[in-house]
N, CA, C and O atoms as a GROMACS GRO file, in nm:
protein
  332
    1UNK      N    1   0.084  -0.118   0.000
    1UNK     CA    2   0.000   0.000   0.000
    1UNK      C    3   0.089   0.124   0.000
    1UNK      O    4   0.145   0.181   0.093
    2UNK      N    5   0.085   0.149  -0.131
    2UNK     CA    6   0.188   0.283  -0.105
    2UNK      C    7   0.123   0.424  -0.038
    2UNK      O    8   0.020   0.472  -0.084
    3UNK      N    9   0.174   0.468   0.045
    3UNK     CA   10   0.188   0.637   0.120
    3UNK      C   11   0.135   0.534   0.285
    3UNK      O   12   0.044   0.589   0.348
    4UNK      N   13   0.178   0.425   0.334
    4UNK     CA   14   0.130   0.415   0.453
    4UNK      C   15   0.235   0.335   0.472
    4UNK      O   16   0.300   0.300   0.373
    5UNK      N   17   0.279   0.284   0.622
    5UNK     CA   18   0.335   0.144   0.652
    5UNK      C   19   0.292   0.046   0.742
    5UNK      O   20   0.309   0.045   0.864
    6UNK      N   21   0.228  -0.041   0.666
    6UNK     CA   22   0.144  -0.172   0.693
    6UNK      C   23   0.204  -0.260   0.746
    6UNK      O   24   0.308  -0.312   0.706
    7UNK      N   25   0.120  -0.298   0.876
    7UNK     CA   26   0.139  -0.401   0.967
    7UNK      C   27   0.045  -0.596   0.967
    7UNK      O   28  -0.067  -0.615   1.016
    8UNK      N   29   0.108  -0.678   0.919
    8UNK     CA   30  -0.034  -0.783   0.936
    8UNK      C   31  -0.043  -0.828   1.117
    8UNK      O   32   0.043  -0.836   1.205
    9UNK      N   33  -0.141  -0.845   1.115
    9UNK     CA   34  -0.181  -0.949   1.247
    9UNK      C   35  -0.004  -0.983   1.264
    9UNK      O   36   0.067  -1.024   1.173
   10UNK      N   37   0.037  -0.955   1.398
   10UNK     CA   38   0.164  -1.074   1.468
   10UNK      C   39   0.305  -1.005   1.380
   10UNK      O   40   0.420  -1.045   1.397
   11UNK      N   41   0.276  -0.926   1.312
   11UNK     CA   42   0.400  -0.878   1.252
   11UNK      C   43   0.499  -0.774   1.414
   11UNK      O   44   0.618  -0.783   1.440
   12UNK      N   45   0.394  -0.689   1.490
   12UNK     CA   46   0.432  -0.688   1.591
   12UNK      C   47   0.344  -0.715   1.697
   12UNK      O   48   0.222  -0.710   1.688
   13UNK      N   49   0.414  -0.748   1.806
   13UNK     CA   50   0.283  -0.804   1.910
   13UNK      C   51   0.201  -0.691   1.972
   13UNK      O   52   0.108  -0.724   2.046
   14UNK      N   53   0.227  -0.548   1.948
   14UNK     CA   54   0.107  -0.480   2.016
   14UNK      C   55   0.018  -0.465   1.931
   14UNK      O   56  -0.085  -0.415   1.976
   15UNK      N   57   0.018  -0.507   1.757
   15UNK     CA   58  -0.083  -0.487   1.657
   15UNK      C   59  -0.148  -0.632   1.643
   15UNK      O   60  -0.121  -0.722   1.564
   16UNK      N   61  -0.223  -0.626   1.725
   16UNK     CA   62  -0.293  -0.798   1.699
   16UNK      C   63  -0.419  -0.789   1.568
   16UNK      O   64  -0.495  -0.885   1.563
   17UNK      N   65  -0.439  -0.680   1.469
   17UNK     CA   66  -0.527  -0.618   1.366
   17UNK      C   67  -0.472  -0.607   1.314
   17UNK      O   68  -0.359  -0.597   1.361
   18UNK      N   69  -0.484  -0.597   1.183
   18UNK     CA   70  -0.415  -0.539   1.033
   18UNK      C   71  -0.428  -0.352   1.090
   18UNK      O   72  -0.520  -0.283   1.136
   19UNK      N   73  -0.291  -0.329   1.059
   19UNK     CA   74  -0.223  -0.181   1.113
   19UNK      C   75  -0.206  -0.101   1.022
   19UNK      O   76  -0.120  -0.147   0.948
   20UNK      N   77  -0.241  -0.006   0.988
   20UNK     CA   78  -0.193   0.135   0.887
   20UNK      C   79  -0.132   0.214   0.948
   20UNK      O   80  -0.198   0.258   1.042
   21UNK      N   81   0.021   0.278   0.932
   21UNK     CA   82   0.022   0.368   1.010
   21UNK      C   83   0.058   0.460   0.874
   21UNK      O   84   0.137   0.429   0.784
   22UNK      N   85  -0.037   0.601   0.887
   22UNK     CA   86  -0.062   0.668   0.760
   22UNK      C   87   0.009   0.796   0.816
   22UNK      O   88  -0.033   0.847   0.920
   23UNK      N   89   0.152   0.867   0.725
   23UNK     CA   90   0.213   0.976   0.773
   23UNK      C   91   0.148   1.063   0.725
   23UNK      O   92   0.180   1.168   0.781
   24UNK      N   93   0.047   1.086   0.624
   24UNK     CA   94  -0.025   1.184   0.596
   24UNK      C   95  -0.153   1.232   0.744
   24UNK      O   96  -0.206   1.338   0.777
   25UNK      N   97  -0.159   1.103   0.792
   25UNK     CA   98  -0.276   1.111   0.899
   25UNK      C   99  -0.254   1.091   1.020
   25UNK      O  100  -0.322   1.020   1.094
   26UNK      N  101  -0.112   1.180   1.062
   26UNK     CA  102  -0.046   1.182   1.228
   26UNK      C  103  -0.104   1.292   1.264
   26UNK      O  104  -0.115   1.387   1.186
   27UNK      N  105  -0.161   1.294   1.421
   27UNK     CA  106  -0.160   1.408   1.502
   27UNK      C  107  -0.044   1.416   1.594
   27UNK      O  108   0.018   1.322   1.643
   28UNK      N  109  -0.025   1.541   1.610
   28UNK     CA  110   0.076   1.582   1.708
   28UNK      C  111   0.087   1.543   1.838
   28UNK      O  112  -0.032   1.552   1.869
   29UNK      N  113   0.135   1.511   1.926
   29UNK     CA  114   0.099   1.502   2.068
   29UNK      C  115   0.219   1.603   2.122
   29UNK      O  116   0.321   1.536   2.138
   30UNK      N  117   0.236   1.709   2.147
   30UNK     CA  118   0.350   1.789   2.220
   30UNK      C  119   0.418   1.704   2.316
   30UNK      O  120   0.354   1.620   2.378
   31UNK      N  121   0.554   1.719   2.335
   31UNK     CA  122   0.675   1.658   2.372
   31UNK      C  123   0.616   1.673   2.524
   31UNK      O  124   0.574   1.575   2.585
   32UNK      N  125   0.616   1.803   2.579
   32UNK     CA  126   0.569   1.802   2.687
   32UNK      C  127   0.440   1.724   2.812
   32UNK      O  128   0.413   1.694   2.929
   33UNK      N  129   0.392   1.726   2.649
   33UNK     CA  130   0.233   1.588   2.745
   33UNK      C  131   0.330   1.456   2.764
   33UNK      O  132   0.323   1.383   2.862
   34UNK      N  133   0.426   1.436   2.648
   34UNK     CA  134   0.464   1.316   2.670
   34UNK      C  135   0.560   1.278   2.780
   34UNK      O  136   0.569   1.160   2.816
   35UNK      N  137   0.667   1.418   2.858
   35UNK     CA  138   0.697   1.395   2.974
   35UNK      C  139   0.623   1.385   3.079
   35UNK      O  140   0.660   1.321   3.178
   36UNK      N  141   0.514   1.446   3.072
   36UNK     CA  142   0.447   1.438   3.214
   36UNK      C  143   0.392   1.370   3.217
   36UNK      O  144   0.338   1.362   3.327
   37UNK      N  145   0.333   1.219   3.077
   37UNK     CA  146   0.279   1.142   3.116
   37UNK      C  147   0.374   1.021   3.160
   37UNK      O  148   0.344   0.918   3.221
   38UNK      N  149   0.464   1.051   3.123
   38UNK     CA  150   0.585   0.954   3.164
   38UNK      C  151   0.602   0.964   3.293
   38UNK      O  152   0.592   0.858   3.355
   39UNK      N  153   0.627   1.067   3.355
   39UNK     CA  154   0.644   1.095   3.519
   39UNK      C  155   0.546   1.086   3.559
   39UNK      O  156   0.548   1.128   3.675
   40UNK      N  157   0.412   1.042   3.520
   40UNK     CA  158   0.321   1.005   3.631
   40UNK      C  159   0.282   0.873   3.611
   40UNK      O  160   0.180   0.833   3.666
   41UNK      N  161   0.369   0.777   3.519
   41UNK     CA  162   0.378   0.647   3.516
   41UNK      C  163   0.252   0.658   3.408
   41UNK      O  164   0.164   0.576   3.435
   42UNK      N  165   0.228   0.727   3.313
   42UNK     CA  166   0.095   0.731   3.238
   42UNK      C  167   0.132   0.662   3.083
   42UNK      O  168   0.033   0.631   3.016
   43UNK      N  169   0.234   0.641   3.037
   43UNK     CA  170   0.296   0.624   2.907
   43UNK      C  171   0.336   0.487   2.947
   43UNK      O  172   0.387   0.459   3.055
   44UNK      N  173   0.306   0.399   2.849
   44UNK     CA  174   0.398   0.318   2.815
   44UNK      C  175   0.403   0.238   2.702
   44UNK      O  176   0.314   0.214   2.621
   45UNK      N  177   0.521   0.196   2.708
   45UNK     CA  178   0.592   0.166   2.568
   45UNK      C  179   0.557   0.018   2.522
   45UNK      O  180   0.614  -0.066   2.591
   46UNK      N  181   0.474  -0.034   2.417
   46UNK     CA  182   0.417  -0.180   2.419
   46UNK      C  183   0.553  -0.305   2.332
   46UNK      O  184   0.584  -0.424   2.325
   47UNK      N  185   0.600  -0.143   2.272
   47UNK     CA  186   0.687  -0.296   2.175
   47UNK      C  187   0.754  -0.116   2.113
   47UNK      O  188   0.717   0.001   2.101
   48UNK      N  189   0.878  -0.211   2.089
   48UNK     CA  190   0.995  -0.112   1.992
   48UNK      C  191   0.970  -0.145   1.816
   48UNK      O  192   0.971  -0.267   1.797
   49UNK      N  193   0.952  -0.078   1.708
   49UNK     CA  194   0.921  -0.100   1.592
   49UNK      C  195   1.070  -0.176   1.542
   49UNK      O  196   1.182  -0.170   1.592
   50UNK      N  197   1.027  -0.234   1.445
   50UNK     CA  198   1.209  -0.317   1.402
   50UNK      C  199   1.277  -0.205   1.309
   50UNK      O  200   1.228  -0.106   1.255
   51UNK      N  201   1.414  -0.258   1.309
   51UNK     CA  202   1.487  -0.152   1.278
   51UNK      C  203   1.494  -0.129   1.180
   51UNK      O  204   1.605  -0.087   1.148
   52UNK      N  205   1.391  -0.137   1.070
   52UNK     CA  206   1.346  -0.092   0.969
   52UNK      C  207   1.233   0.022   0.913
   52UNK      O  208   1.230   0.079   0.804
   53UNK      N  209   1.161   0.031   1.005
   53UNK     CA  210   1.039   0.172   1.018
   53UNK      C  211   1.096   0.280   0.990
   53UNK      O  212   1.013   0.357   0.943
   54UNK      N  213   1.256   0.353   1.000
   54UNK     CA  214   1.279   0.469   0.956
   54UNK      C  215   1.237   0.458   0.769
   54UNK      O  216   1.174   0.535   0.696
   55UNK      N  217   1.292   0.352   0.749
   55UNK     CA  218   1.326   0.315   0.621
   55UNK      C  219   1.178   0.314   0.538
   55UNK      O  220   1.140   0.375   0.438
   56UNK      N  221   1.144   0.264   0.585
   56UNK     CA  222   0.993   0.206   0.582
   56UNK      C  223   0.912   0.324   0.582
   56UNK      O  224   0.818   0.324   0.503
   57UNK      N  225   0.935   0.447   0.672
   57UNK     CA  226   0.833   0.533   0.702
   57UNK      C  227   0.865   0.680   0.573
   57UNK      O  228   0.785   0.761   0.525
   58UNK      N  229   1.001   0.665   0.554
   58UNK     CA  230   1.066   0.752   0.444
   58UNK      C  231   1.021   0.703   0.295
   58UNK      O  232   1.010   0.780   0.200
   59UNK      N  233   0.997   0.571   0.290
   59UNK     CA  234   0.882   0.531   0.156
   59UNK      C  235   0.762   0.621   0.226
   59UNK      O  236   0.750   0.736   0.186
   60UNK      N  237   0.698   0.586   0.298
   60UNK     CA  238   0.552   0.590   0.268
   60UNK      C  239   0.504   0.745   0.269
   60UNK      O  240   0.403   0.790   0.215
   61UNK      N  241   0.585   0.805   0.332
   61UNK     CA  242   0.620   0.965   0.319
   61UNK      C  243   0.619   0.993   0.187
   61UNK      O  244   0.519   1.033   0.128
   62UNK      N  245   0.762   0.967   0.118
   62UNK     CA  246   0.748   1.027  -0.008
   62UNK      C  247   0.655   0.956  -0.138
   62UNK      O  248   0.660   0.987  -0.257
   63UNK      N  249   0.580   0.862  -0.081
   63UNK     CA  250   0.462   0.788  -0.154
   63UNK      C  251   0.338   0.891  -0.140
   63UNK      O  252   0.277   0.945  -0.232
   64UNK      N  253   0.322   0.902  -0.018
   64UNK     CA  254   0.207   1.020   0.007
   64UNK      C  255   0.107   1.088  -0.066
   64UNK      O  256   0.128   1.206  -0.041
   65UNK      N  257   0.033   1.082  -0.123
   65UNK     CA  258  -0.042   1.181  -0.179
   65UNK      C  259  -0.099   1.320  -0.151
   65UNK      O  260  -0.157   1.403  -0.222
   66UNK      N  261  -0.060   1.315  -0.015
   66UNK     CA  262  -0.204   1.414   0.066
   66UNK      C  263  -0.106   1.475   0.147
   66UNK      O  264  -0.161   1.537   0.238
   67UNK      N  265   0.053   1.484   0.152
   67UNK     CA  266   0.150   1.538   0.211
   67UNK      C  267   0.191   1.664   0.114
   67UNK      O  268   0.146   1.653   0.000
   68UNK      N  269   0.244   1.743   0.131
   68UNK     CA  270   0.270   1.879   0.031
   68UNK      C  271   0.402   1.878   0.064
   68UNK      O  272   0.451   1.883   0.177
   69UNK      N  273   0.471   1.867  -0.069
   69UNK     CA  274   0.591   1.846  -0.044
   69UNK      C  275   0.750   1.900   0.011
   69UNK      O  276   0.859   1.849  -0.016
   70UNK      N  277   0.716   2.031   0.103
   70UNK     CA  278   0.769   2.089   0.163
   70UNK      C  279   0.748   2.032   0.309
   70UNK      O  280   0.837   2.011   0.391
   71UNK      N  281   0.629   2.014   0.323
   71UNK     CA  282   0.557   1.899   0.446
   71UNK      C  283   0.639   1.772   0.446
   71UNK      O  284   0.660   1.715   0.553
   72UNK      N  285   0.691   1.718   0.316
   72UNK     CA  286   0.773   1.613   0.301
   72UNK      C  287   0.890   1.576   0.345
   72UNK      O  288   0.938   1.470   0.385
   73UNK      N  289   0.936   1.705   0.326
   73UNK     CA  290   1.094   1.753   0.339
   73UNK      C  291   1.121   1.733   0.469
   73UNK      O  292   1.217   1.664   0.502
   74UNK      N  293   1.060   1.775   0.537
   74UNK     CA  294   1.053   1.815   0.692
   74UNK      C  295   1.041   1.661   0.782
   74UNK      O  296   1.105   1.619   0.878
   75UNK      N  297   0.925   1.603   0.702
   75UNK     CA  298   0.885   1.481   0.822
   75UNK      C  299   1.022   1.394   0.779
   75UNK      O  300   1.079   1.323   0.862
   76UNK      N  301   1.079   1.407   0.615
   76UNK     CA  302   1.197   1.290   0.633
   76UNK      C  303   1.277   1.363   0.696
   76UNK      O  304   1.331   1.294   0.782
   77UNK      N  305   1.319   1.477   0.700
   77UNK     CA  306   1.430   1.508   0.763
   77UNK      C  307   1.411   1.478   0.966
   77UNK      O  308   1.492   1.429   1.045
   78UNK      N  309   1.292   1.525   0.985
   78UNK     CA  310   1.275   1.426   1.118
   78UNK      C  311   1.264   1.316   1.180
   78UNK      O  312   1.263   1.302   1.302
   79UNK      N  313   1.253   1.197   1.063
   79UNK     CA  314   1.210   1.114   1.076
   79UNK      C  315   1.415   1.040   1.056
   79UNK      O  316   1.431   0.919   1.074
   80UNK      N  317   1.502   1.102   1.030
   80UNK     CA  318   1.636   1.050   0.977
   80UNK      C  319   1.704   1.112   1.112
   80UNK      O  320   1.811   1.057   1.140
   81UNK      N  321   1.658   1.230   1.213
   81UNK     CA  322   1.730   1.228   1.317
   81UNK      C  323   1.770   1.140   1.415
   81UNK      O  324   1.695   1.053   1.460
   82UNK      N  325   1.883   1.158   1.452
   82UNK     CA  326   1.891   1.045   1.615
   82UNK      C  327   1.828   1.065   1.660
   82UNK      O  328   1.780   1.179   1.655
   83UNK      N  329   1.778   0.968   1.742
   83UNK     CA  330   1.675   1.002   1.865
   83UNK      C  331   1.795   0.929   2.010
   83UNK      O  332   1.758   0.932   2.128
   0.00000   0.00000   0.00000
């Protein structure tokens, strides 16, 4: 499915459903909700993606239809930082 990156059943164990994850169709969550839900034990982490999703997510980006391609620029270039 090009502009998404597709998960089947068991490909990872927190997606027990067929998974889309569509970069045209992310909401934001600010960095900040995500510390404070961490410090109040509110976050947690179900499974690490394999070490292929950068790769994976930089197709489905520049597959995109519904991304504007300055919008493009940006999510690969964030999406290629260290974390």
């Amino acid at each position: 499915m090009a502009g998404v990156v597709f998960y089947e059943p068991g490909d990872v164990h927190c997606f027990g459903v067929p998974t889309a994850v569509e970069p045209g169709n992310l909401f934001a969550i600010p960095h900040g909700d995500l510390i404070r839900y961490a410090r109040n034990n509110q976050l947690e982490i179900l499974e690490v993606l394999a070490d292929d999703i950068k790769e994976r997510m930089e197709t489905a980006i520049a597959a995109c239809t519904t991304i504007v391609p300055t919008r493009k620029r940006k999510l690969i270039a964030i999406n290629n930082e260290r974390i």
